[in-house]
C-alpha positions in Angstrom: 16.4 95.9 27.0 13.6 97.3 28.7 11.0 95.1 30.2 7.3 96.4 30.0 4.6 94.1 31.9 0.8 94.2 32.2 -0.4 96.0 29.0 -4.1 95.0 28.5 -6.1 95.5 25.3 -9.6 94.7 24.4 -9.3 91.1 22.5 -8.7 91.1 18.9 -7.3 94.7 18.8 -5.2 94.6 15.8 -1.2 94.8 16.5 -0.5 98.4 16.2 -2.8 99.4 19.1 0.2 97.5 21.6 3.0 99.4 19.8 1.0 102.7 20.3 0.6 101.5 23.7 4.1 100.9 24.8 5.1 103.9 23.4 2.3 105.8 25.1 3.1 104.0 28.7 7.4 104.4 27.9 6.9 108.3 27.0 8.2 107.7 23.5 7.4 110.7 21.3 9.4 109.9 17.8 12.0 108.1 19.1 12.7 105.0 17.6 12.4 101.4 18.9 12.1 97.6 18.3 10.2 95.5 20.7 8.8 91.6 20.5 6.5 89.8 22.6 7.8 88.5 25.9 4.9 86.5 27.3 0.9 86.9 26.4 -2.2 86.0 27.9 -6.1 86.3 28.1 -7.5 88.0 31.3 -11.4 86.6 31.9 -11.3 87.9 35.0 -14.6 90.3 34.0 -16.2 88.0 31.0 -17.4 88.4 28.4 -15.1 91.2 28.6 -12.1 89.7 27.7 -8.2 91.5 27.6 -5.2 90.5 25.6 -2.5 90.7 28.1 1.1 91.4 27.4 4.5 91.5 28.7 6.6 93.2 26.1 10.7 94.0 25.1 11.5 97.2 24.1 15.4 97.8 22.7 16.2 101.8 22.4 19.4 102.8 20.8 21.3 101.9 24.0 21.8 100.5 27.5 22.6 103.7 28.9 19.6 105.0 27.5 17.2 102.2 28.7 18.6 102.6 32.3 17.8 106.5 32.2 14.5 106.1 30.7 13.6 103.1 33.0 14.7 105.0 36.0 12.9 108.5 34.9 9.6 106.6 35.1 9.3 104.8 38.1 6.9 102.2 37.2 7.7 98.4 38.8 5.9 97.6 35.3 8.8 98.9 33.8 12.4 97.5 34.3 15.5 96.6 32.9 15.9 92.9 31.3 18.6 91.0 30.7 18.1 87.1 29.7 19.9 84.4 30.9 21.9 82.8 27.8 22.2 79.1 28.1 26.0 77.7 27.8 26.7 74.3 27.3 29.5 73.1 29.7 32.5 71.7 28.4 34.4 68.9 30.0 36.2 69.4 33.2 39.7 68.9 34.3 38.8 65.3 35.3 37.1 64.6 32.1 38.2 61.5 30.6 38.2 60.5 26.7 35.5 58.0 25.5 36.4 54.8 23.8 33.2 54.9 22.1 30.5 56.8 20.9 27.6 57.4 23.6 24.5 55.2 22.9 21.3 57.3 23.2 17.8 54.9 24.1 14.8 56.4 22.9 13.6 59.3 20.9 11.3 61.1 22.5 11.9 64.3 24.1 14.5 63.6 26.6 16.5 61.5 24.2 15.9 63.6 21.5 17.4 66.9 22.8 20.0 64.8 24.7 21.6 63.9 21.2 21.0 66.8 19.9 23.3 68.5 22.4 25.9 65.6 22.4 25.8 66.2 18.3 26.2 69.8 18.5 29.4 69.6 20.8 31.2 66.6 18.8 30.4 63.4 20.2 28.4 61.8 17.6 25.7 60.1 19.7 24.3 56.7 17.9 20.5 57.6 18.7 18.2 54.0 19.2 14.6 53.5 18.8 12.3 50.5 19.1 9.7 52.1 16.8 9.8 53.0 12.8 10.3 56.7 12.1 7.9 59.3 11.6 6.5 58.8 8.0 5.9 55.0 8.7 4.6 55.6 12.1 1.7 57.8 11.2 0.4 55.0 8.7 0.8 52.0 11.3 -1.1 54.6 13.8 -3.7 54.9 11.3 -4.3 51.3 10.6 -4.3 50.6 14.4 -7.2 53.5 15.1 -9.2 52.1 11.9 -8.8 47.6 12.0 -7.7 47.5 15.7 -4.4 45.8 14.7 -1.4 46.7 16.7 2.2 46.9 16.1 3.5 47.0 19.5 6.7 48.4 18.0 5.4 51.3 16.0 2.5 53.0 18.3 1.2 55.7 19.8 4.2 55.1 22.7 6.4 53.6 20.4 8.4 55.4 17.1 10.0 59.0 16.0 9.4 61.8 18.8 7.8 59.1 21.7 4.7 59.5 23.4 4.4 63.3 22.9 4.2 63.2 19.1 0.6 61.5 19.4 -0.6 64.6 21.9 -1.7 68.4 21.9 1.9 69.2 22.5 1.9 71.2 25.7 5.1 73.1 26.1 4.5 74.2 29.9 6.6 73.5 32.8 6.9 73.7 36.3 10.9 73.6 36.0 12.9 76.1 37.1 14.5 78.2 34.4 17.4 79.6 36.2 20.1 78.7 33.1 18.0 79.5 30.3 17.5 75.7 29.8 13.3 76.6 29.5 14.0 79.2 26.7 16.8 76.9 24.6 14.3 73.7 24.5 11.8 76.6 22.6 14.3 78.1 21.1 15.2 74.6 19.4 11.8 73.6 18.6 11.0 76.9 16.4 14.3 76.6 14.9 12.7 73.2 13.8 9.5 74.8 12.3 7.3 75.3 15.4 5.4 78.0 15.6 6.7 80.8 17.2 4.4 81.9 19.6 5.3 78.7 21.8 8.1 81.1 22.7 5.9 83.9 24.4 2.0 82.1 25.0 1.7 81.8 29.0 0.4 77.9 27.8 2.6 77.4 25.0 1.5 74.2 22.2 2.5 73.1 18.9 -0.3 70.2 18.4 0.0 66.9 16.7 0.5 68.0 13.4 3.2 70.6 13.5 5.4 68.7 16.4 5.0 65.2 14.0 6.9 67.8 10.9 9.3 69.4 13.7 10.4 66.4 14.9 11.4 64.9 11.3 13.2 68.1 11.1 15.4 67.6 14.4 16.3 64.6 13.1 17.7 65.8 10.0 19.7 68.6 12.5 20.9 66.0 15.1 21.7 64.1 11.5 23.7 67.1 10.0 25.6 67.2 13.2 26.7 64.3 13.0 24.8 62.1 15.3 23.4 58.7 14.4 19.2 57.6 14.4 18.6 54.1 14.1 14.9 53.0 13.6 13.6 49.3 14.7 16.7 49.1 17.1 14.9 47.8 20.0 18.0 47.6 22.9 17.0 43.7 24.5 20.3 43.6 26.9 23.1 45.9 28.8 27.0 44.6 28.4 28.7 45.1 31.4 32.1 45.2 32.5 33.5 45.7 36.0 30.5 47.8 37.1 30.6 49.9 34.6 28.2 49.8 31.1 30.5 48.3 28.3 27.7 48.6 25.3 24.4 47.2 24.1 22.8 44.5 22.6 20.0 45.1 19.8 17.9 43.3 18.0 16.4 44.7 14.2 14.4 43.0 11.3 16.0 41.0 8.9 15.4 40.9 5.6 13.5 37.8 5.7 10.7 39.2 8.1 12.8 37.7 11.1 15.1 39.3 13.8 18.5 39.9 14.2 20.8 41.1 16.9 24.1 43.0 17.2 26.5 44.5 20.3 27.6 47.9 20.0 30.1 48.8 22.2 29.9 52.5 24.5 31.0 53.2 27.7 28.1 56.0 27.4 24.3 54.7 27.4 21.7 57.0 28.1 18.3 55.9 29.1 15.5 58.1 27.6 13.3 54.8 27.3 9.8 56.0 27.8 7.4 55.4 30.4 5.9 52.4 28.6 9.1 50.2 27.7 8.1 47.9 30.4 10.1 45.1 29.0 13.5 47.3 29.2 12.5 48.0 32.8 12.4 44.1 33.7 15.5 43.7 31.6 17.2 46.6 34.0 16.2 44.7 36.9 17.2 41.8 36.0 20.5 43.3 35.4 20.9 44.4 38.9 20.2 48.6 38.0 18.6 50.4 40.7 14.9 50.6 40.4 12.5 52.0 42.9 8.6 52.3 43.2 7.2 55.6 42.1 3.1 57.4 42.2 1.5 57.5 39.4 -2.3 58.6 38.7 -5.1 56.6 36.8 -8.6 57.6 36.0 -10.7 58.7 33.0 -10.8 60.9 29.6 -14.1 63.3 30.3 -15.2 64.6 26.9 -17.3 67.9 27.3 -19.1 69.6 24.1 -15.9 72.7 24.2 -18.7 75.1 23.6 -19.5 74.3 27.3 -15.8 75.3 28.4 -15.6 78.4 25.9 -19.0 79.7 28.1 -17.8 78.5 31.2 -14.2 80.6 31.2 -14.9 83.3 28.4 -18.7 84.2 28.8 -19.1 83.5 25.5 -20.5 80.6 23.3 -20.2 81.8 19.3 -18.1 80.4 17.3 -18.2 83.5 15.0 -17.5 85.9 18.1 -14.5 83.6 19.4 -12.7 83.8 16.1 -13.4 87.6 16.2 -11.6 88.1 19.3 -9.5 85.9 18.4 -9.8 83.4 21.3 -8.5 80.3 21.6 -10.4 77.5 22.7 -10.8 77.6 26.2 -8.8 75.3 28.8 -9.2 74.6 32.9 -7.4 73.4 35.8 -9.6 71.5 38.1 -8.4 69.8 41.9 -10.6 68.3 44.6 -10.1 66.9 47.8 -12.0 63.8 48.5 -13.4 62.9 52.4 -11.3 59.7 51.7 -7.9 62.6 51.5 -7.2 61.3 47.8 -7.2 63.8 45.5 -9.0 64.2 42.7 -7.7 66.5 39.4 -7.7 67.2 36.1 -4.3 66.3 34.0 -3.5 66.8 30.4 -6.7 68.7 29.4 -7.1 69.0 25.2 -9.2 71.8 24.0 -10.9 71.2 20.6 -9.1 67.9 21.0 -9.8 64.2 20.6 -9.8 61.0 22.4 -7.2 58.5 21.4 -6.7 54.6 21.5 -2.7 54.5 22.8 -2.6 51.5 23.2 1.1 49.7 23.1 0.4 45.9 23.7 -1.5 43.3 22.8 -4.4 42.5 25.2 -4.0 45.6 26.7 -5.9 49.1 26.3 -4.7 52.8 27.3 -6.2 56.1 25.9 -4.4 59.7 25.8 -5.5 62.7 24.4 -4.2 64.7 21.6 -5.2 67.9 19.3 -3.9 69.2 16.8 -2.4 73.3 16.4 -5.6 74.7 15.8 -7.3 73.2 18.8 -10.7 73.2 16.4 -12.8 69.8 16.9 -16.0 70.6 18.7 -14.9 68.3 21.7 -12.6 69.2 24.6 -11.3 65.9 26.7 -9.4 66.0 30.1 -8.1 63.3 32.4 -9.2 63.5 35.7 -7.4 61.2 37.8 -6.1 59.6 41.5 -2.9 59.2 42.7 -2.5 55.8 43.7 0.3 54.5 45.5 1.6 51.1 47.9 -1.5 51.1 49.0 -3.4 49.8 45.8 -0.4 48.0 44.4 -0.3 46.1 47.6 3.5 46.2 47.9 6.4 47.8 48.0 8.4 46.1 45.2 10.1 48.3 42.9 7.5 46.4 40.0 4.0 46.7 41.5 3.0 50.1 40.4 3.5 48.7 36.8 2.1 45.1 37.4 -1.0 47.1 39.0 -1.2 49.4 35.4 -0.8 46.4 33.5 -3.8 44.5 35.2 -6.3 47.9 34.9 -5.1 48.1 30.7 -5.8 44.1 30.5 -9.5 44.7 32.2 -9.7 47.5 30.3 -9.3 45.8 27.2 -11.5 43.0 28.1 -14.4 45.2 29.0 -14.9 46.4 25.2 -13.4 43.5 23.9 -10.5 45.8 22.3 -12.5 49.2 21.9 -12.1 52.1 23.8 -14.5 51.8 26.6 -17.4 54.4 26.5 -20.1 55.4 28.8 -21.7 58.8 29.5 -20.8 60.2 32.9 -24.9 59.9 33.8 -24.9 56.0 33.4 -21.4 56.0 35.0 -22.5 57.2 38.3 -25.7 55.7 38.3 -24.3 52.1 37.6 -21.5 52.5 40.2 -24.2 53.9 42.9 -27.0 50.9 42.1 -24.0 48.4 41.9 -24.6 47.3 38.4 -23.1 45.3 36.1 -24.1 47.0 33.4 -24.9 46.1 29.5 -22.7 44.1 27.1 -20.4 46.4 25.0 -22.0 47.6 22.3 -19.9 49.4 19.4 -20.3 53.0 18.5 -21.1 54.1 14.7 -18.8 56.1 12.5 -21.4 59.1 13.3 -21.0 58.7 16.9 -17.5 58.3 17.3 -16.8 61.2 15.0 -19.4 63.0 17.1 -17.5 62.3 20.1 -14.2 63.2 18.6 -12.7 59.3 19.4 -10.1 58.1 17.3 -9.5 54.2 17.3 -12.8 51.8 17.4 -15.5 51.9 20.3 -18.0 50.9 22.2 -20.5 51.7 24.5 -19.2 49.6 27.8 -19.7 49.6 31.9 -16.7 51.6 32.4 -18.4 52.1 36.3 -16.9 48.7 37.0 -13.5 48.8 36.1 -11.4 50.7 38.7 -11.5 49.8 42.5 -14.2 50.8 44.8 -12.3 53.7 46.6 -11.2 54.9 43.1 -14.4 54.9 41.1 -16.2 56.7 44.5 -13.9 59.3 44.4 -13.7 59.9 40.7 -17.3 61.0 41.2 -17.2 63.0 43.7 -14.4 64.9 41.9 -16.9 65.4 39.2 -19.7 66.7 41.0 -17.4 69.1 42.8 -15.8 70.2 39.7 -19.5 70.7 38.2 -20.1 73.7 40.8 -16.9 75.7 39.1 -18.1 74.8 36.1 -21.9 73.7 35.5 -22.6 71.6 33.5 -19.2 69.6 34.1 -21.1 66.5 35.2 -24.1 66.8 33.3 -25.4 65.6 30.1 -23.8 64.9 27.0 -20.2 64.6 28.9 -18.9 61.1 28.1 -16.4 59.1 30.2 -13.4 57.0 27.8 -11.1 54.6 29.5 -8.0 53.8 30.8 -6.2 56.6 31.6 -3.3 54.8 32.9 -0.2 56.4 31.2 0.4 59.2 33.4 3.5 58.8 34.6 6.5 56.3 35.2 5.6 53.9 38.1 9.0 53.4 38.0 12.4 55.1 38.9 15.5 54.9 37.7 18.0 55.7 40.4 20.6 57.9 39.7 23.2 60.0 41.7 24.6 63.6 41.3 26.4 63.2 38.4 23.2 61.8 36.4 24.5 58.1 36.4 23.0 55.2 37.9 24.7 53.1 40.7 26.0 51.0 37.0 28.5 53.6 35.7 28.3 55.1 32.3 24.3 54.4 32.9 22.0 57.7 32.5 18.4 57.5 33.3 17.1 60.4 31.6 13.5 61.9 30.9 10.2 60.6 31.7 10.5 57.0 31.4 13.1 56.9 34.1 11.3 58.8 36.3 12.7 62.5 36.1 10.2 64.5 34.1 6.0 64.7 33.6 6.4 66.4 29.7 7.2 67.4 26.6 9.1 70.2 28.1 10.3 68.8 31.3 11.7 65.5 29.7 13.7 67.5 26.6 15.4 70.2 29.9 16.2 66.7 31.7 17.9 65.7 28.2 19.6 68.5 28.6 21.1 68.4 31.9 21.8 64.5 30.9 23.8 65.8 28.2 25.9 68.3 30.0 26.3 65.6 33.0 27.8 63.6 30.2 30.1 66.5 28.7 30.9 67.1 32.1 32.6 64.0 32.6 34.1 62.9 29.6 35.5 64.3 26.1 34.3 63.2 22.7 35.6 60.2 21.3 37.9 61.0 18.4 38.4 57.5 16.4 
């Protein structure tokens, strides 16, 4: 097919102005054609004149005549296309049988789309999760956000579809897509119900509500495949034998409201556990598996009126002339350099998004954001974070980025007495530079929390106090420099909500070449073990986990 790049059309021109347009720039008189979109974007380069810009396919009636046609022109904006199919590997000569069927941990994104492929190709993965599937998860949410009562097994971390299902659903990567790995995760999702544009937007999302109904739907496929999803199957111990992983041990409700545990046997586990299991992390170590330190970032939520962003990157303010042009709400990418050679940047930004209490245990507090498809609340909310490091965990132990995460969450908790911790950026900086303590918390009303697009109960608290010196500084400085690309960015009505803590692992999982850990049949796979910042990245690492599997051994037949 024939690749076309860099069309640009006035925003909101209706569809048949880009098929004119490719037939005008390919020389196409009558001659028949099919083309899709490739890839689209909006150019604000000269605001508030805005473009649509497109990369498009075009399929004539044959190769031959694509190459003549694309070699008549001589346009590097024209040029043949072919894409790179992905192909699942099948074993290898030294593959051996398995005794058992592989145990998938976790499923979120990595585990997830590891099962998926292990189903597909005959090896009946039995999937486990801690948390309560999708239906029951979305009520205990609820109740959480509304009473403040938490089921630290059914969370915003915890249940059906991990961490990502509570989030605007970014689909963007920095992962290298030379095997087509990028393309079959989308491919996947909008086979699931996704909409399809996550397969050609430049900054693809499917938002909280459609990824909670795709993921229901990936079940039932994994399901139909004939894999295995356990609910409240919370793994509590490794069997091991020789070296090498002999099975599991996991505990599950009775039917009397207590627990109960059983071993299932696999000589396959795969570790898609989250970033927040930090009770399976202590478990690993205490089972001898490979764990190093890893970075991470903390910081803040920074909720902005997204009428301020829409003017900011588009030139324009109206809601009436946005939905015209058919604009979506407007996004930024923000880094700073601080004197103290930290830096300073924007992470996970949600346009017409909300604020969210993700909390995940008792005594603890953590926030995320998340928006749904439409990206349509009146607020947008970013993190803007530090990388911290040895130095402010004060070791080098494979455990003290998370014991330092654990200590912010249980200040954080303390400061608002439960609630997510609120202050506007202006009494932030002023508290922190006068050296402060600040009022009592005091909680928000249903009008202002709604206002501010929070979800989970709040209050009004010295957030200026909670994160070390050298972090709090440059936080604010980040702010201010961010406020000369966009004004306004660290003025009035912008509200800071805290902890952002939940980043990243601060853990690694080691593994080797072949995916495993330095305990054989052991694969850390996806975020939680270190090997993926995403929705995307971790379901591609499930991926390769899955073929790293296939690679090495055949289904099990019994």
């Amino acid at each position: 097919m024939i690749e076309l790049s860099q069309i640009n059309l006035p925003c909101g021109s209706a569809r048949e102005m880009l098929e004119t347009k490719i037939r005008k720039k390919l020389r196409l008189r009558a001659e028949p054609f099919s083309w899709e979109i490739a890839r689209h974007s909006v150019d604000a380069r000269k605001k508030p004149v805005l473009f649509d810009t497109y990369t498009v396919h075009v399929s004539l009636e044959n190769m031959r005549r694509e190459m003549a046609l694309v070699s008549k022109l001589r346009d590097p904006k024209i040029r043949m296309f072919r894409e790179t199919p992905y192909c699942f590997p099948g074993p290898s000569e030294n593959s051996v049988k398995m005794k058992h069927r592989p145990v998938v941990i976790g499923s979120g994104p990595a585990g997830l789309f590891c099962a998926l492929m292990l189903a597909e190709h005959g090896y009946r993965p039995v999937l486990l999760e801690r948390g309560r599937k999708m239906e029951e998860r979305i009520g205990d949410v609820g109740t959480f956000w509304k009473t403040g009562k938490l089921d630290p097994s059914s969370n915003i971390q915890f249940g059906e579809g991990g961490a990502g299902t509570f989030s605007d659903g970014k689909l963007t990567t920095n992962v290298k897509d030379k095997s087509g790995r990028n393309a079959q995760v989308l491919r996947i999702f909008t086979s699931a119900g996704a909409p399809e544009d996550i397969l050609y937007e430049y900054h693809p999302h499917i938002g909280t509500d459609c990824l909670r109904e795709t993921i229901v739907n990936l079940r039932q496929e994994l399901i139909g495949a004939g894999g295995e999803v356990r609910f409240e199957s919370q793994v509590t111990d490794l069997l091991i034998r020789g070296g090498h992983v002999a099975g599991v041990r996991v505990e599950t409700p009775d039917e009397h409201g207590g627990k109960k545990t059983y071993e299932l046997d696999a000589d396959v586990v795969i570790l898609a556990i989250g970033h927040s299991a930090r009770d399976t992390i202590r478990m690993l170590r205490s089972k001898g598996v490979p764990l190093t330190q890893k970075r991470f970032a903390v910081g803040f939520r920074v909720v902005h009126p997204q009428s301020l962003i829409n003017a900011r990157q588009y030139g324009i303010r109206d809601e009436g002339e946005m939905r015209r042009l058919h604009l979506p709400a407007a996004t930024y990418k923000l880094t700073a350099q601080m004197p103290s050679g930290r830096g300073v940047y924007s992470f996970c930004m949600c346009p017409g998004g909300y604020v969210v209490n993700a909390s995940s245990e008792n005594g603890r507090l953590a926030v995320n954001g998340m928006s749904h498809h439409a990206r349509d609340s009146k607020r947008a909310n970013s993190a803007i974070i530090m990388t911290v490091g040895p130095e402010e965990f004060g070791s080098f132990d494979a455990l003290a980025g998370m014991r330092f995460q654990e200590k912010l969450e249980s200040d954080a908790f303390r400061l608002a007495e439960g609630r997510i911790p609120v202050e506007s950026f202006e009494a932030f900086a002023e508290g922190f530079e006068q050296k402060t303590d600040g009022a009592p918390p005091s909680a928000l009303s249903e009008e202002e929390t709604e206002d501010l697009c929070l979800l989970g109960r709040s209050a009004y608290a010295p957030l200026h106090t909670l994160l070390p010196y050298g972090l709090t500084e440059d936080f604010i400085g980040g702010m201010r420099q961010f406020d000369r690309t966009i004004p306004g960015f660290a003025g009035k009505d912008v509200w800071v909500c805290g902890l952002e803590s939940r980043t990243s692992s601060p853990v690694r999982i080691t593994r080797d070449d072949t995916f495993q850990s330095e305990l054989r049949g052991l694969y850390p796979c996806g975020e939680g073990a270190g090997y993926a910042g995403g929705i995307m990245s971790a379901a591609i690492d499930g991926l390769k986990t899955a073929e790293a599997v296939a690679s090495a051994y055949r289904p099990f037949d019994g």
